[in-house]
PDB file with SEQRES, HELIX, SHEET and CRYST1 records, atoms N, CA, C and O in Angstrom:
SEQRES   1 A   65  UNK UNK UNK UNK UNK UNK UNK UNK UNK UNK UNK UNK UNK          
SEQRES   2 A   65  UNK UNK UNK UNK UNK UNK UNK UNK UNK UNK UNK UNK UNK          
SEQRES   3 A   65  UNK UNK UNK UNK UNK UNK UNK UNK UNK UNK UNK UNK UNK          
SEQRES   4 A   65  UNK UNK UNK UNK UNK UNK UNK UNK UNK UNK UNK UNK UNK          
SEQRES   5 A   65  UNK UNK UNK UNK UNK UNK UNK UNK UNK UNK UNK UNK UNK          
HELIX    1 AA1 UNK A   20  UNK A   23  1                                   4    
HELIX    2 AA2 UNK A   42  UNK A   44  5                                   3    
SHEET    1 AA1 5 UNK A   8  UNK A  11  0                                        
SHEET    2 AA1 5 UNK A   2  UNK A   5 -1                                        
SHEET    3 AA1 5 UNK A  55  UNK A  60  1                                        
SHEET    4 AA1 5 UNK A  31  UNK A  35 -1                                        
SHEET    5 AA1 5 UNK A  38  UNK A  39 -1                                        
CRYST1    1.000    1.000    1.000  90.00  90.00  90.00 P 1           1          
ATOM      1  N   UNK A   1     -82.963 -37.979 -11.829  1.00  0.00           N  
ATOM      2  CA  UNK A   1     -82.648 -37.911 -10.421  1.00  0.00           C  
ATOM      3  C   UNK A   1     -82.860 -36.489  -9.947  1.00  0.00           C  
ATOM      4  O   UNK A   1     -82.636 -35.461 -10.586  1.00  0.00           O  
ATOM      5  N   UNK A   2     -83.435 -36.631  -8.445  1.00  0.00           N  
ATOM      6  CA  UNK A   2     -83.170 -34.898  -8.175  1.00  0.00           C  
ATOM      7  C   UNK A   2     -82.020 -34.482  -7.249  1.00  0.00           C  
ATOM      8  O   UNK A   2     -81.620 -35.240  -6.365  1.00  0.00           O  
ATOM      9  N   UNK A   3     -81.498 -33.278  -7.461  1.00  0.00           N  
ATOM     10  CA  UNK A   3     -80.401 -32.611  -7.196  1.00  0.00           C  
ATOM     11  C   UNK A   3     -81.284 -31.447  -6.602  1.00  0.00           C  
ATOM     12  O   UNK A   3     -82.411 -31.213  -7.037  1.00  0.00           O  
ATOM     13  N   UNK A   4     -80.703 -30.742  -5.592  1.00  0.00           N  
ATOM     14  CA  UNK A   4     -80.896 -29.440  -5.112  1.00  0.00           C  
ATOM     15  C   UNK A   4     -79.280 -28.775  -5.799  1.00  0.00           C  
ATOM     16  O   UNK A   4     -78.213 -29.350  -6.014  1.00  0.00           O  
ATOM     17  N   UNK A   5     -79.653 -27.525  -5.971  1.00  0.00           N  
ATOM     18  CA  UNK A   5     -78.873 -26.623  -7.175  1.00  0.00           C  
ATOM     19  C   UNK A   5     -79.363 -25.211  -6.331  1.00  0.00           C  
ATOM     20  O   UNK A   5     -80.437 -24.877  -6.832  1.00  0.00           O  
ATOM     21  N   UNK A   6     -79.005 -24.319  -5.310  1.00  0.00           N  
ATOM     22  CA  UNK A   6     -78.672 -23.395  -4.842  1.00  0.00           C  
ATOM     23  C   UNK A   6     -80.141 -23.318  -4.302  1.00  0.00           C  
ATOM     24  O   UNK A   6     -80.947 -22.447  -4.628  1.00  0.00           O  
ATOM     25  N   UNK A   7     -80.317 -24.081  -3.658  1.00  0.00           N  
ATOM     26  CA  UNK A   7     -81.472 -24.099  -2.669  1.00  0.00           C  
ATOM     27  C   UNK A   7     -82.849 -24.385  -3.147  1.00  0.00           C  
ATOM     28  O   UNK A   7     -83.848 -23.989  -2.547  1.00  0.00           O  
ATOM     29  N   UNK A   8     -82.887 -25.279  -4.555  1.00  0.00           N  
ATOM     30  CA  UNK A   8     -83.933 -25.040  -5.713  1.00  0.00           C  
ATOM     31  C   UNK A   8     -83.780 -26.754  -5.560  1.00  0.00           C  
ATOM     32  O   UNK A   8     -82.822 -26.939  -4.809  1.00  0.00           O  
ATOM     33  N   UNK A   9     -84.164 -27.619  -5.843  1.00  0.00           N  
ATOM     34  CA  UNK A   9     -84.520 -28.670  -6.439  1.00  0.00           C  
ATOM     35  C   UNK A   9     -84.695 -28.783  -8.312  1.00  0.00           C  
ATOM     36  O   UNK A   9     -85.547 -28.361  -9.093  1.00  0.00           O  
ATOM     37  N   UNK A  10     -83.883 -29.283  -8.417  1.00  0.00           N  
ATOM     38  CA  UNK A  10     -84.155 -30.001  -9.888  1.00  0.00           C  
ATOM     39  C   UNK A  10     -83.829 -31.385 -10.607  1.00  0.00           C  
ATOM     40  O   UNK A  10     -83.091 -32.294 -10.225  1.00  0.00           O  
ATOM     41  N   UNK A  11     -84.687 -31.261 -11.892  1.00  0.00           N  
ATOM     42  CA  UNK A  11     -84.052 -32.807 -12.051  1.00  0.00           C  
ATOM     43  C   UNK A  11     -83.026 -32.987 -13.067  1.00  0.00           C  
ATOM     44  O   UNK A  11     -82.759 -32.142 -13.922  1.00  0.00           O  
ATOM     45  N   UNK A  12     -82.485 -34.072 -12.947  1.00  0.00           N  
ATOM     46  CA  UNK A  12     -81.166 -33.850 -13.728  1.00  0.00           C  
ATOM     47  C   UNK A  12     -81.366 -35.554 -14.168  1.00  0.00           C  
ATOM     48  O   UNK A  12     -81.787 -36.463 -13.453  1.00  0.00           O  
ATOM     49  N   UNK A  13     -80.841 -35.617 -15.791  1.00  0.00           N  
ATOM     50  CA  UNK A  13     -80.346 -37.068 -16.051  1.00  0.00           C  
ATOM     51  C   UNK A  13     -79.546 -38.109 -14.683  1.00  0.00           C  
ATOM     52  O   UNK A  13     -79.063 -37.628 -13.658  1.00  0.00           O  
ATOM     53  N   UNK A  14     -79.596 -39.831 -15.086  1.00  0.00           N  
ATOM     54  CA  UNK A  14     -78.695 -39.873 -14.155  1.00  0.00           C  
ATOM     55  C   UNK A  14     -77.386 -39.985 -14.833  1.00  0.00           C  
ATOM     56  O   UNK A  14     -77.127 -40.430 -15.951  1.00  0.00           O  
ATOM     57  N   UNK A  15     -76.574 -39.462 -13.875  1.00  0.00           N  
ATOM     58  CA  UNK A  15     -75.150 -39.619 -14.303  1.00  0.00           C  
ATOM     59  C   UNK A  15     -74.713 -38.605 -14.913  1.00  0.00           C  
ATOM     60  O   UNK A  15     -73.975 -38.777 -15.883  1.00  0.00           O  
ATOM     61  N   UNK A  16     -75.123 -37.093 -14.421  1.00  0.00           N  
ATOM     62  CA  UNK A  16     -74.849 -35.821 -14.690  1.00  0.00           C  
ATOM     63  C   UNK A  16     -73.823 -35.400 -13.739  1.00  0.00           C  
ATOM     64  O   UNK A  16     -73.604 -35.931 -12.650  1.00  0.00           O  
ATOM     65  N   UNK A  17     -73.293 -34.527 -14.180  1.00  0.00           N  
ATOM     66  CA  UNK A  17     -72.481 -34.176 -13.839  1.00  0.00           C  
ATOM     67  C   UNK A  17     -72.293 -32.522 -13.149  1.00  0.00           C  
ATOM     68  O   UNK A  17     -73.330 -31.950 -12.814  1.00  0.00           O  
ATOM     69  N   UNK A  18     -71.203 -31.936 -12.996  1.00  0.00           N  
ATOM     70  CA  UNK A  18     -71.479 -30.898 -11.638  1.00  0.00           C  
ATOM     71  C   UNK A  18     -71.531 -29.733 -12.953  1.00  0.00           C  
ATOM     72  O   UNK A  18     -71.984 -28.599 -12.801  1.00  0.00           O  
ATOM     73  N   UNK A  19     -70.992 -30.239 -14.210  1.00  0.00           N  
ATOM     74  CA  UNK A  19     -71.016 -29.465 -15.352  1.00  0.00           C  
ATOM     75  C   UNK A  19     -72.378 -29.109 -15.285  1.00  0.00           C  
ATOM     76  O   UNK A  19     -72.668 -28.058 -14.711  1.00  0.00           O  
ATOM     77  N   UNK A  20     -73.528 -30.024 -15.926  1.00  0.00           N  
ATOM     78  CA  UNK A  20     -74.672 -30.385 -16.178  1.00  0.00           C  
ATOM     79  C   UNK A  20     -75.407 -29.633 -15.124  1.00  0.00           C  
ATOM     80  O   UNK A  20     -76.482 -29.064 -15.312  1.00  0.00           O  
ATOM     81  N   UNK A  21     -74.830 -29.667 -14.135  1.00  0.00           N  
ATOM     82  CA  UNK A  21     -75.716 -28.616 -13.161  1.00  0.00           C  
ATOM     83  C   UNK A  21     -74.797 -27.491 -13.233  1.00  0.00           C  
ATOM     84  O   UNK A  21     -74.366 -27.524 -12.080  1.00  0.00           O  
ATOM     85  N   UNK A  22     -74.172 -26.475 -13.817  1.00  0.00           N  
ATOM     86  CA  UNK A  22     -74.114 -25.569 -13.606  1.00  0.00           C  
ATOM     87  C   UNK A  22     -74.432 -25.039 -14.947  1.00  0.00           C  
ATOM     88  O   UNK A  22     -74.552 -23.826 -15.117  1.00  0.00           O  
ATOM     89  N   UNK A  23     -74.552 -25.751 -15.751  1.00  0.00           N  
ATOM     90  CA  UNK A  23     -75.840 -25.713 -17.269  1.00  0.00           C  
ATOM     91  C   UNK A  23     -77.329 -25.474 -17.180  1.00  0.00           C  
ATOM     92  O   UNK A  23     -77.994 -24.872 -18.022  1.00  0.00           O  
ATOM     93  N   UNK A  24     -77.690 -25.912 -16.273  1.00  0.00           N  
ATOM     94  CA  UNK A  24     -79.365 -26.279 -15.751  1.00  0.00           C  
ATOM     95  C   UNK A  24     -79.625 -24.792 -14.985  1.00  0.00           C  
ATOM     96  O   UNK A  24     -80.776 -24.360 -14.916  1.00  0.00           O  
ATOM     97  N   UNK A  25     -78.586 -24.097 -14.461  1.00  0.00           N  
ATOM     98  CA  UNK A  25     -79.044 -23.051 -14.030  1.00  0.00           C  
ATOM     99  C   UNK A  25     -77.980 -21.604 -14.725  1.00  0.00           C  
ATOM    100  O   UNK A  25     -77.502 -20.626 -14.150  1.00  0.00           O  
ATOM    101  N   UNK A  26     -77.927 -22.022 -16.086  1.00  0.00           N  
ATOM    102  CA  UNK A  26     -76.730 -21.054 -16.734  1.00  0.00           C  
ATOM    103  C   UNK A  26     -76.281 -19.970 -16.127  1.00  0.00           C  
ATOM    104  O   UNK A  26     -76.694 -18.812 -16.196  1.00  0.00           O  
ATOM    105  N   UNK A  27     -75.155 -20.555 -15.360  1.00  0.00           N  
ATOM    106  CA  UNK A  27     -74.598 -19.851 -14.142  1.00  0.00           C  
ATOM    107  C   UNK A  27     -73.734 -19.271 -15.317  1.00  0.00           C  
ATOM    108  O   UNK A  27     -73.667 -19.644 -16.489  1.00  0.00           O  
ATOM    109  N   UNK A  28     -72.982 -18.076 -14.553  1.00  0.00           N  
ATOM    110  CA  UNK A  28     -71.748 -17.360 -15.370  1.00  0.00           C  
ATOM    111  C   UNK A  28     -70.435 -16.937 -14.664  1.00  0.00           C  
ATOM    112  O   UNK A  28     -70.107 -16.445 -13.585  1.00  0.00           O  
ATOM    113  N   UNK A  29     -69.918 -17.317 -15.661  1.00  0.00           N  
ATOM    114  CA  UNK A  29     -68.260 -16.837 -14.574  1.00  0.00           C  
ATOM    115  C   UNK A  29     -68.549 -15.652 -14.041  1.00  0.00           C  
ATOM    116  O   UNK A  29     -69.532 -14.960 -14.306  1.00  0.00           O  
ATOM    117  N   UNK A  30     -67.483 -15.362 -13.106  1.00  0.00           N  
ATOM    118  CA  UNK A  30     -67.230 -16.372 -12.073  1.00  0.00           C  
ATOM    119  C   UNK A  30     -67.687 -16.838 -11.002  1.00  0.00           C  
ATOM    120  O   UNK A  30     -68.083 -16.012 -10.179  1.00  0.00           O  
ATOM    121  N   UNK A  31     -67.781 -18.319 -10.659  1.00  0.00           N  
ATOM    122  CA  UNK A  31     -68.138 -18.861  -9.777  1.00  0.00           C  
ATOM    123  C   UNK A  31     -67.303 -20.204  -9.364  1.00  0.00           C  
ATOM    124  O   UNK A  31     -66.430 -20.785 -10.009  1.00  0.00           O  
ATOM    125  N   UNK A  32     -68.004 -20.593  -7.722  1.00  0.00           N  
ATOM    126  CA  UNK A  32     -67.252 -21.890  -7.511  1.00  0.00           C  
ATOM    127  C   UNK A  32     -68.327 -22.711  -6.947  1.00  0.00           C  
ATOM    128  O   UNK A  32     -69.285 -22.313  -6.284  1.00  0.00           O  
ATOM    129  N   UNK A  33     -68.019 -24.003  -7.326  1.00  0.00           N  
ATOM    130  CA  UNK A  33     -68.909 -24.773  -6.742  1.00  0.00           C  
ATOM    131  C   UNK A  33     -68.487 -26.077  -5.576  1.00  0.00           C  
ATOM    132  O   UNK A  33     -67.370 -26.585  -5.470  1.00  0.00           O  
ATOM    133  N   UNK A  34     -69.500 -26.368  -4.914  1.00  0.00           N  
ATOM    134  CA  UNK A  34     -69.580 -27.127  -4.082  1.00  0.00           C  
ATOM    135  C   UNK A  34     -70.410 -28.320  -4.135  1.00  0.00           C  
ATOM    136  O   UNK A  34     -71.426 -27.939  -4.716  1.00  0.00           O  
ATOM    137  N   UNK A  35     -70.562 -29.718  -3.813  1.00  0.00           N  
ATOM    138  CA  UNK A  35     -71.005 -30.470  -3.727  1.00  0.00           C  
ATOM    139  C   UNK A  35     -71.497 -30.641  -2.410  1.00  0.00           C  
ATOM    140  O   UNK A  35     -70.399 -30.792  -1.875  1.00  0.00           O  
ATOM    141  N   UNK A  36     -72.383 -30.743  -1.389  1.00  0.00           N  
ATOM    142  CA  UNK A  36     -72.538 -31.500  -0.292  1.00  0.00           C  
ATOM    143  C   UNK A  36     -71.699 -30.881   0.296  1.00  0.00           C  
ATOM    144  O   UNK A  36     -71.391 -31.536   1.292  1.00  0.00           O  
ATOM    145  N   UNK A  37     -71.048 -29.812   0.231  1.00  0.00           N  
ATOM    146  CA  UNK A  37     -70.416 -28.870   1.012  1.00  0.00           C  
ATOM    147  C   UNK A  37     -68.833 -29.113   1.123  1.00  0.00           C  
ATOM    148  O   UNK A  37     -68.139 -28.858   2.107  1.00  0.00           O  
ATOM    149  N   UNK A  38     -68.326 -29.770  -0.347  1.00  0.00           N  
ATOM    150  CA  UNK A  38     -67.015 -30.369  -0.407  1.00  0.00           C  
ATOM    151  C   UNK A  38     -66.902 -29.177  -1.785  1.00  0.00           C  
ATOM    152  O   UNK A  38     -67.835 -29.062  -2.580  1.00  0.00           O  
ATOM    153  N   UNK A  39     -65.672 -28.383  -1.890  1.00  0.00           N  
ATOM    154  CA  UNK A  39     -65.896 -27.789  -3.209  1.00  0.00           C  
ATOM    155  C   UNK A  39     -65.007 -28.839  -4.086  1.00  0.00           C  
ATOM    156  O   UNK A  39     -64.120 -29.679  -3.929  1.00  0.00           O  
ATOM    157  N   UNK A  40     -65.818 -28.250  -5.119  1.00  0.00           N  
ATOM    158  CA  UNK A  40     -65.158 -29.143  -6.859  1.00  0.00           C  
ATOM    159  C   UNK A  40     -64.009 -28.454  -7.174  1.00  0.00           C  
ATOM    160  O   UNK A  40     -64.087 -27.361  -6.612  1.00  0.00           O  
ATOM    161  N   UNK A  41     -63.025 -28.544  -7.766  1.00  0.00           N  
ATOM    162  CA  UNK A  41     -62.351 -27.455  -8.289  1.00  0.00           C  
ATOM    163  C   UNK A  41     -62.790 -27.705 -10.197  1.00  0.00           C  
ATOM    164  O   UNK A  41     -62.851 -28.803 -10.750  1.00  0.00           O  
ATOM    165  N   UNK A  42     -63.028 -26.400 -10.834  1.00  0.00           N  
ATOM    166  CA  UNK A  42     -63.783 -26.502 -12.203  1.00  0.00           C  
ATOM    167  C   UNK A  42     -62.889 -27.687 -13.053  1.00  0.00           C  
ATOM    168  O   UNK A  42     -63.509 -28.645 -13.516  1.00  0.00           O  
ATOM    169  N   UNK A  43     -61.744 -27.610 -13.199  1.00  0.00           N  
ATOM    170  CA  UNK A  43     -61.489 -29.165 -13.766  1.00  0.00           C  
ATOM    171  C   UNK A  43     -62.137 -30.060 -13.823  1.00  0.00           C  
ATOM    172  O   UNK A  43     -62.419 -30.677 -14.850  1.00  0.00           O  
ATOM    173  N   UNK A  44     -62.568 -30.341 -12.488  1.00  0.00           N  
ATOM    174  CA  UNK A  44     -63.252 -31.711 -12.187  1.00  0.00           C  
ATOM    175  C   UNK A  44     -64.738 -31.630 -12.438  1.00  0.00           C  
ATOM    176  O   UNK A  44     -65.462 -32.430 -11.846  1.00  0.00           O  
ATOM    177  N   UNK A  45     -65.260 -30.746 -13.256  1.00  0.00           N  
ATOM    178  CA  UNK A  45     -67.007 -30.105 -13.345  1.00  0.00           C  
ATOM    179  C   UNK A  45     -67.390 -31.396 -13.946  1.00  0.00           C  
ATOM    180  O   UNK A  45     -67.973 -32.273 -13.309  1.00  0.00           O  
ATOM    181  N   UNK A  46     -66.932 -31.529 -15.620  1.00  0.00           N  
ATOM    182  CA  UNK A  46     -67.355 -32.770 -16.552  1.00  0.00           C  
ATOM    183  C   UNK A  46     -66.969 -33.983 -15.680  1.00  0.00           C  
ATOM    184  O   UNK A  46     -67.481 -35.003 -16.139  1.00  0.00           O  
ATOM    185  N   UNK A  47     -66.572 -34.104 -15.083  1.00  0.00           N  
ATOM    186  CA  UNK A  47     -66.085 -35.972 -14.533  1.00  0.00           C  
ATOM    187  C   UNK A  47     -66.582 -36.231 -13.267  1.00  0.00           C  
ATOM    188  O   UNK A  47     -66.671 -37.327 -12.713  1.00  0.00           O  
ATOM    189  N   UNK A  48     -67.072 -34.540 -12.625  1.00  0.00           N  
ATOM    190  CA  UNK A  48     -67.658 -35.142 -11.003  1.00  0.00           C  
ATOM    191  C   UNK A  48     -69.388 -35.539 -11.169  1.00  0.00           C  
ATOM    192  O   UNK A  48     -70.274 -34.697 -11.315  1.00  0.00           O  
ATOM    193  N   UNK A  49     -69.616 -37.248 -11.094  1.00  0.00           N  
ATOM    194  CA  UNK A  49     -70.966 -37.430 -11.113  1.00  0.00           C  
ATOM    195  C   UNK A  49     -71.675 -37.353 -10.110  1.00  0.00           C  
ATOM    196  O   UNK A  49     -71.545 -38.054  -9.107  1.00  0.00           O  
ATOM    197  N   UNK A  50     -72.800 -36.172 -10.346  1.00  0.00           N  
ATOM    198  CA  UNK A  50     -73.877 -36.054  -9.103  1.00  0.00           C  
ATOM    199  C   UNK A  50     -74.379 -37.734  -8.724  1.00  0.00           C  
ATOM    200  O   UNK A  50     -74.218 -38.678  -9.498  1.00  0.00           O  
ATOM    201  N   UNK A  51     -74.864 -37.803  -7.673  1.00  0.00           N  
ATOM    202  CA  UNK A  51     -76.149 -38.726  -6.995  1.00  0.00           C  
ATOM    203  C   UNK A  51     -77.165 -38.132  -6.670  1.00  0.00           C  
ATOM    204  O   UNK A  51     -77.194 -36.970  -6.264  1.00  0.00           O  
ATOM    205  N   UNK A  52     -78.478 -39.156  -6.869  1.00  0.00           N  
ATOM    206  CA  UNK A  52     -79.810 -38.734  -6.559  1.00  0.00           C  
ATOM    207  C   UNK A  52     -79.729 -38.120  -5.240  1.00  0.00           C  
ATOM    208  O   UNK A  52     -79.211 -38.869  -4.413  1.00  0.00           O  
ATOM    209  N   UNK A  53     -80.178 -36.686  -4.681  1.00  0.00           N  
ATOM    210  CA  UNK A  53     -80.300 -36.117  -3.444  1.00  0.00           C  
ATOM    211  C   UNK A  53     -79.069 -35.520  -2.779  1.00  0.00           C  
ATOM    212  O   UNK A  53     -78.851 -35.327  -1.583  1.00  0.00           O  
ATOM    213  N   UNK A  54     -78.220 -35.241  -3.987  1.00  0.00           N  
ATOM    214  CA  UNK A  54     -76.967 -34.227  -3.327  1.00  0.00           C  
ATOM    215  C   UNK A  54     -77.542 -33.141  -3.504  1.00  0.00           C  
ATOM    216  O   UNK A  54     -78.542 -32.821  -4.147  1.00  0.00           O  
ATOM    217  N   UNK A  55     -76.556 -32.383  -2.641  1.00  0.00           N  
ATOM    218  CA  UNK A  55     -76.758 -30.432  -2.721  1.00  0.00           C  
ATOM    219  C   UNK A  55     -75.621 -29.956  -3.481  1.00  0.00           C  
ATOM    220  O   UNK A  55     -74.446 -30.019  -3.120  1.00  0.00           O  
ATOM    221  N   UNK A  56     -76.018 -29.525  -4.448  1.00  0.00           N  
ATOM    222  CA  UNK A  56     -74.936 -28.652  -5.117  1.00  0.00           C  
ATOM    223  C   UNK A  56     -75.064 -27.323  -5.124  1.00  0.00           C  
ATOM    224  O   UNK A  56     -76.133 -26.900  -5.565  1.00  0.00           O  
ATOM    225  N   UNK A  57     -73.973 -26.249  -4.621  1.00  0.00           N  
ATOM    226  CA  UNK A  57     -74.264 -24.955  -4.584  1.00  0.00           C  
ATOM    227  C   UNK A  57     -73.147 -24.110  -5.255  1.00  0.00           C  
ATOM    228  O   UNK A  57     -72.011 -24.148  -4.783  1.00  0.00           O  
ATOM    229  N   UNK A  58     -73.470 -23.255  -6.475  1.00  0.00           N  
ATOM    230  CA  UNK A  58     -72.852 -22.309  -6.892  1.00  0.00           C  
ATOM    231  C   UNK A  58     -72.882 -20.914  -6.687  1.00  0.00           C  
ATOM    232  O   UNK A  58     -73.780 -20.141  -7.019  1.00  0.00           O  
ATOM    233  N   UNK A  59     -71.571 -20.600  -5.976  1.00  0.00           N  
ATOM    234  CA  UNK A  59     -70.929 -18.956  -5.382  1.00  0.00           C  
ATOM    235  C   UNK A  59     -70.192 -18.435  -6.438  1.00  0.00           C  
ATOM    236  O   UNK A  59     -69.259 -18.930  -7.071  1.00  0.00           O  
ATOM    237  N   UNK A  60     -70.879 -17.114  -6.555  1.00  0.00           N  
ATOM    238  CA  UNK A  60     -70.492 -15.809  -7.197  1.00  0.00           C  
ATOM    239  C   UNK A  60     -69.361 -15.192  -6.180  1.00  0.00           C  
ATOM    240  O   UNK A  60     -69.277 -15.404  -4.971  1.00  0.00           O  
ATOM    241  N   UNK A  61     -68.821 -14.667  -6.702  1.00  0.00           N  
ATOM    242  CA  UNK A  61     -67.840 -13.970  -5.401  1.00  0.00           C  
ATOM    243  C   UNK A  61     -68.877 -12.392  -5.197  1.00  0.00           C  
ATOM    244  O   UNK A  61     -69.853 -12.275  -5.938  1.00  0.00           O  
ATOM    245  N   UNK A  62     -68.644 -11.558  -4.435  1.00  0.00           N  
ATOM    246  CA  UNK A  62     -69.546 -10.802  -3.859  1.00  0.00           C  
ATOM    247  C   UNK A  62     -68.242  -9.157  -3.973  1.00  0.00           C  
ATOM    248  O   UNK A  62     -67.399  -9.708  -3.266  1.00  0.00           O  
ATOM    249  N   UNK A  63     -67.715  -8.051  -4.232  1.00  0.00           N  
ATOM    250  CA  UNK A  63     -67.231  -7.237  -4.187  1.00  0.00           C  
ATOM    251  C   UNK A  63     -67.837  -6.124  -3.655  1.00  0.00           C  
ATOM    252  O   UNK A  63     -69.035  -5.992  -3.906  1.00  0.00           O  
ATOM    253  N   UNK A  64     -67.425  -5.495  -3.143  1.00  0.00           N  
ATOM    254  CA  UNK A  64     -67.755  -4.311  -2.182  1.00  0.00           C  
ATOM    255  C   UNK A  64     -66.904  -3.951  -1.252  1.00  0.00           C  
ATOM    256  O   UNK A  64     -65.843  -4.508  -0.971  1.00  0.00           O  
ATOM    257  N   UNK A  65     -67.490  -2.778  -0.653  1.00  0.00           N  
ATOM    258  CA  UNK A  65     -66.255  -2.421   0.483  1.00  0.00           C  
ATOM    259  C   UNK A  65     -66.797  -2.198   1.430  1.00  0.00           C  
ATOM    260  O   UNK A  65     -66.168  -1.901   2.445  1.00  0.00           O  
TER     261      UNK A  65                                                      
END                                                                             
């Protein structure tokens, strides 16, 4: 299935998960993610299953002054 993953398109098994996409683009702590513009909280990474043509987007937090 394809998933968009921070403005990228990719493909992912079906029945992956928000884990599985933040594997596909070996993101690194810390970050948070969002589905379709609903955030996940990381608990729910392994059990939330993507669908063909969601947006999933992972935020770094940003520091500065």
């Amino acid at each position: 299935m394809k998933v968009t993953i921070n403005k990228r398109e990719h493909e992912l098994p079906t029945g992956a998960t928000v884990a599985d996409a933040v594997a596909a683009i070996e993101a690194r702590p810390p970050f948070a993610a969002a589905v379709n513009t609903q955030f996940v909280p990381k608990a729910q990474y392994p059990r939330h299953v993507l669908k063909d043509g969601d947006r999933v987007e992972i935020i770094s937090p940003v520091t500065g002054g």
